[in-house]
N, C-alpha and C positions, 0 to 999 in steps of 0.2 A: 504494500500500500504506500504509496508516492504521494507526498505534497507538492506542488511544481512551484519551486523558487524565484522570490522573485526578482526582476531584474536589479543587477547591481550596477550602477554607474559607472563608469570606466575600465569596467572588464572588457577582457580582447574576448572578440567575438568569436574567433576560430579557435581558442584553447579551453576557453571555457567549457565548451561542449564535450570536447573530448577529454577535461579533469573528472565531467560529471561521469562520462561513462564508466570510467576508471575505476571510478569511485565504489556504483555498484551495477549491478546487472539488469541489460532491460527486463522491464516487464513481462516474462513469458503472459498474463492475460492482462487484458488492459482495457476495461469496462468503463465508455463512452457515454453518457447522458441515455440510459435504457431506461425507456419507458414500455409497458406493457401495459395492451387494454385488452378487457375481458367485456365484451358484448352481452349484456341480458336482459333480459324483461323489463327492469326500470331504470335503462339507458347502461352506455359504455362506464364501465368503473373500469378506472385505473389502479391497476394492483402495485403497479411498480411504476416510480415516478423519480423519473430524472436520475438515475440513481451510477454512480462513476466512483471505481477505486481502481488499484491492480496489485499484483500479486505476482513476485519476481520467484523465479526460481528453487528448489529447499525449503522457499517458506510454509508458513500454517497460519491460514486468516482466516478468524472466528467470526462469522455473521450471525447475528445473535437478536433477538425480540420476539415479543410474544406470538401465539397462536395467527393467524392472519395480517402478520406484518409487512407478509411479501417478501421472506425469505427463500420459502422454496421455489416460489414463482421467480426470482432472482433465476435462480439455477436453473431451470426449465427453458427457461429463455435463452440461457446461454448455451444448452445442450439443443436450442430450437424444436424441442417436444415439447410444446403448449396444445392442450388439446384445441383442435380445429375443428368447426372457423368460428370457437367461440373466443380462441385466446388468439390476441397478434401483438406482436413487436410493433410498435409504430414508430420511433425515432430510435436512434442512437445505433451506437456499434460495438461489435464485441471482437475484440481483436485478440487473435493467441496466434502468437510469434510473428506479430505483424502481419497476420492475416486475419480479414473482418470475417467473422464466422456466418453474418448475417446474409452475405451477400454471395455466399457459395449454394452451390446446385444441391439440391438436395443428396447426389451420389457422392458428390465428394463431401459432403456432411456426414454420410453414415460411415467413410473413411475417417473421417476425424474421430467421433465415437468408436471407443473402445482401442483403436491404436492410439490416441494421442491423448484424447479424455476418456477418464471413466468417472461414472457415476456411483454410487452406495446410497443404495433407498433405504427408506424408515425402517420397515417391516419385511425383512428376507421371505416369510412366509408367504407373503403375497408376492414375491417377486419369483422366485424360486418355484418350476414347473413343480407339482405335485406328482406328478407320475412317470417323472424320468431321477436315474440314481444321481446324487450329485457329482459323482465324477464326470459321467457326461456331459451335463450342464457345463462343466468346466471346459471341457475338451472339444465341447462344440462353438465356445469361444477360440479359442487355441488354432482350431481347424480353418474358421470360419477367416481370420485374421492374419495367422499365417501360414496357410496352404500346405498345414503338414497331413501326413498321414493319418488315418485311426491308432493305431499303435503307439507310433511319435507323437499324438495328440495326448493318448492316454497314458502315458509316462510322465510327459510333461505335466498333467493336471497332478496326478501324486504327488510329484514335486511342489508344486505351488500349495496343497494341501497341509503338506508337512512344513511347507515353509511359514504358513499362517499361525502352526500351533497347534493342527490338529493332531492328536497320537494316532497311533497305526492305521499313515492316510490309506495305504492300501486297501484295507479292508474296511474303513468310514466312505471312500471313494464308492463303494458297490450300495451305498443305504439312501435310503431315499430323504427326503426332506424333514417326514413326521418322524423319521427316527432319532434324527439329530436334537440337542438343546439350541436353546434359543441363541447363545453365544457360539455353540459349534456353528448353526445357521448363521450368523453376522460371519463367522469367519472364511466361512463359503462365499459370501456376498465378495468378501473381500477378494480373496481368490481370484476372480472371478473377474475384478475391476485391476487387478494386477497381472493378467492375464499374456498384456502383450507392451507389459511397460510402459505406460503410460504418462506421458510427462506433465498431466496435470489431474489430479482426483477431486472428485466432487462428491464429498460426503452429508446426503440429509437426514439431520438427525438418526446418526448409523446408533449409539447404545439408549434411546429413548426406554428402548421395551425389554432392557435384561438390568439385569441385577447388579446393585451395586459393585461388588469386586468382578462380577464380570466384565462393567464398563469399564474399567480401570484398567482393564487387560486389553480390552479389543484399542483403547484411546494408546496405552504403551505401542501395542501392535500398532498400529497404523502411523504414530510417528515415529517406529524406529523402519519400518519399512520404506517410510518417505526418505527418513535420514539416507539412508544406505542406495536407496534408486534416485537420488537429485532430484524428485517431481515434488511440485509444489501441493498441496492439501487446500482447499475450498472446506471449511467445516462448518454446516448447517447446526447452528442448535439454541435453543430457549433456556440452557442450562450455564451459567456465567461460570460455575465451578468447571465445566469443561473447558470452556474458554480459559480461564486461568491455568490449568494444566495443561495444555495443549497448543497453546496458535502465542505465536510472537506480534501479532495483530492483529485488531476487532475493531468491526464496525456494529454499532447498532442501528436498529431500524425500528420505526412505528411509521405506522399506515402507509406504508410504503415511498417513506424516505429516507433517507440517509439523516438520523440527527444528530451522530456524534460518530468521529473516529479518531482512532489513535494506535500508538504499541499498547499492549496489552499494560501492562508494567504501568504506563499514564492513566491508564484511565481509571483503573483501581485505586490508585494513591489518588487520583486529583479528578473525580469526573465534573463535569461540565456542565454537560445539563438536565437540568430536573425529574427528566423520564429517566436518566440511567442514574442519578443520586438515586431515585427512587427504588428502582432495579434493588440497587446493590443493597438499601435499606430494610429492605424486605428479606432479605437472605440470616434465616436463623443461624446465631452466632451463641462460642457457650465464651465466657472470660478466659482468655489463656495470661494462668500465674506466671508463667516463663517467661513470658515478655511484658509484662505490668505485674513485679513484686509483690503477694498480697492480694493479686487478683482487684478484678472491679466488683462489687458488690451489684449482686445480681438483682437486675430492674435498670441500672445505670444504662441510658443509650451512650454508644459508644459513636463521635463525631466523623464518621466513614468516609466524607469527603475532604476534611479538616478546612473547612468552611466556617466561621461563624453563624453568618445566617441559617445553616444549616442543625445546629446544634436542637434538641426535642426540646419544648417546652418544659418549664421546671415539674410541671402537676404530670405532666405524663414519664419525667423519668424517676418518681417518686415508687418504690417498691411499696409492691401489694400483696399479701397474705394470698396463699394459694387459692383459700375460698371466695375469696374478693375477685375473683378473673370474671370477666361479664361471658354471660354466658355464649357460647360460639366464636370466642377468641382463641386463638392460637398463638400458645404465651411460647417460650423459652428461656431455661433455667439450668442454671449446673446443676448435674445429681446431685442429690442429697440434702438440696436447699429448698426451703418454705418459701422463697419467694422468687418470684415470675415476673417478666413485663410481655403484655403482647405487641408481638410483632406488625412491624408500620406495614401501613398498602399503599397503595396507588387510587386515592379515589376514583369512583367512574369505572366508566368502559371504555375498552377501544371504539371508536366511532365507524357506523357503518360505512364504508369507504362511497356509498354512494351520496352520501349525506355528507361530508366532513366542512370543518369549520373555515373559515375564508379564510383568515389568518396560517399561525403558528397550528397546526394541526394539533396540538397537545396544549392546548392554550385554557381548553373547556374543563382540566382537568388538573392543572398546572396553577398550588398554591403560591405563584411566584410570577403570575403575568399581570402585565399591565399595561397603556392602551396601545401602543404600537404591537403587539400581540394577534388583537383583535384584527385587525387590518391589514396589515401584509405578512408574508409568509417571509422568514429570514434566510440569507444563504449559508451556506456555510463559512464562518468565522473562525481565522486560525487567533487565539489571544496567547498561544504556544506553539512552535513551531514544531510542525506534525503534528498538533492536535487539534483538529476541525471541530465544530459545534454550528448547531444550526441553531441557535437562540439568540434574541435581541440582546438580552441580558449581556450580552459579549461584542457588544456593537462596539 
């Protein structure tokens, strides 16, 4: 993910360019003002709006916001499977290695899939034929891509089996989908997008539906596998604890824009703006004595963004007696302690995308706008270098 710098006064024109490149690697994808509309019953809604970052080689970039944010439609767009003709690209461009993916022939698009991009869907189960063994599933990518044999197809997929972590791929290779667990399934998935080496993966929301130390496993798998094959990671998820483990850079999203991004490392220590304070707000936290002596006394909100204006009102960081919790709150407390605070939210709901507000899209919900909010939509604002924000508040 690129900020593009701005001009410096009396820089040589023709060395500049080539310190920058020096410096680091073009963007293997490089995501152009994409907009995507979905045509239906009560007019075009736009799922994805305006929406530009990129994603250089090795790296792991975490796209992260809630349920209908227009993250996976991000990625659909980019792999050009929007289901038709209710979903279209209407502007922008999607470039990988300097070539617009939007603007190739369908034939050489399904070329680009799976030799150059692979994708990782939610739910293996729905992805993964039910009535073929998953080694062939594998080997009919292998076959399909590069022109090997049945045999040399079916060796190589063992291979890629066992490389994933499954034990005795030979004989998990012959079982069908329902026999597998739900992480042997993801690791099939995987398999399967690594297939023919791909120089860039597109993961959505790949451990949403297995278990915690299983996510932990398939998220190690998946970036030491990147480490070791140079391809960069696309990582679809609502979970900010995976983004923290995982991607060296996140953007986040609501209603399908871009309203903050940054290195991962920034945006945790210092976020920006008030949908991703909130985010992070909301994430049940127990005291660690290890790093504040004595611990904090449980009920104490702890200043996440290190913001003043952000700090809880003094009556809400007041500890309350566990029977004191109102009822259908969702407190958090260190064991063994009588006292609780519940945890903050996000007033509101996300707004129906055909409906949203004129302004700052998060403005109807946002304890912190005022009236330039109401009225135009902000662009994105660097008040840290590499760290964009889309809120006036940073004009």
């Amino acid at each position: 993910m690129e900020q593009i710098p701005a001009h410096t006064p009396g820089t040589d024109a023709e060395t500049a360019p080539r310190a920058a490149s020096q410096a680091t690697p073009a963007p293997l994808l490089d995501v152009r003002g994409l907009t995507t509309v979905f045509h239906t019953a009560k007019g075009d809604v736009t799922a994805v709006d305006d929406v530009s970052f990129s994603l250089r080689p090795g790296r792991t970039l975490g796209l992260v916001g809630e349920s209908g944010c227009g993250k996976s439609v991000t990625a659909l767009s980019i792999m050009r499977l929007l289901p038709h003709p209710a979903g279209e690209t209407t502007r922008g461009e999607v470039l990988f290695n300097g070539k617009n993916l939007l603007a190739l022939p369908e034939k050489d698009m399904r070329t680009v899939r799976g030799n150059d991009i692979s994708m990782i869907f939610q739910e293996p189960m729905t992805s993964l034929n039910p009535v073929f063994r998953v080694g062939d599933q594998v080997a009919e990518v292998i076959r399909l891509h590069k022109r090997l044999g049945r045999k040399e197809a079916w060796k190589e997929a063992v291979d890629l089996l066992q490389q994933v972590g499954i034990p005795s791929p030979e004989q998990r290779a012959r079982e069908f989908p329902h026999q597998m667990s739900g992480g042997m399934r993801q690791r099939v998935m995987i398999a399967i997008a690594l297939a023919c080496t791909p120089r860039l993966i597109i993961a959505d929301e790949p451990t949403t539906a297995l278990d915690v130390t299983i996510q932990g496993q398939i998220l190690d798998l998946m970036n030491t596998l990147s480490r070791e094959t140079g391809s960069a990671l696309l990582l679809i998820t609502h979970d900010l604890g995976v983004v923290a483990e995982s991607a060296e850079d996140v953007i986040v999203m609501y209603a399908g824009r871009i309203v903050e991004q940054s290195p991962v490392a920034d945006l945790f220590a210092n976020p920006l703006h008030p949908y991703t304070q909130g985010l992070l707000r909301s994430i049940p936290a127990l005291p660690s004595p290890a790093r504040q002596p004595g611990g904090l006394p449980c009920g104490k909100h702890q200043n996440t963004t290190g913001h003043g204006t952000n700090q809880a009102p003094e009556d809400e960081a007041t500890p309350r007696p566990e029977h004191e919790a109102e009822h259908g709150s969702t407190l958090a407390c260190a064991p063994g302690s009588a006292r609780r605070t519940p945890l903050q939210t996000i007033p509101g709901t996300v707004p129906p995308l055909h409906a949203l507000p004129a302004g700052c899209k998060f403005s109807d919900r946002c304890d912190r706008a005022f009236a330039p909010c109401a009225t135009g939509e902000p662009p994105l604002f660097y008040p840290v270098p590499g760290h964009g924000v889309r809120c006036w508040l940073h004009a």
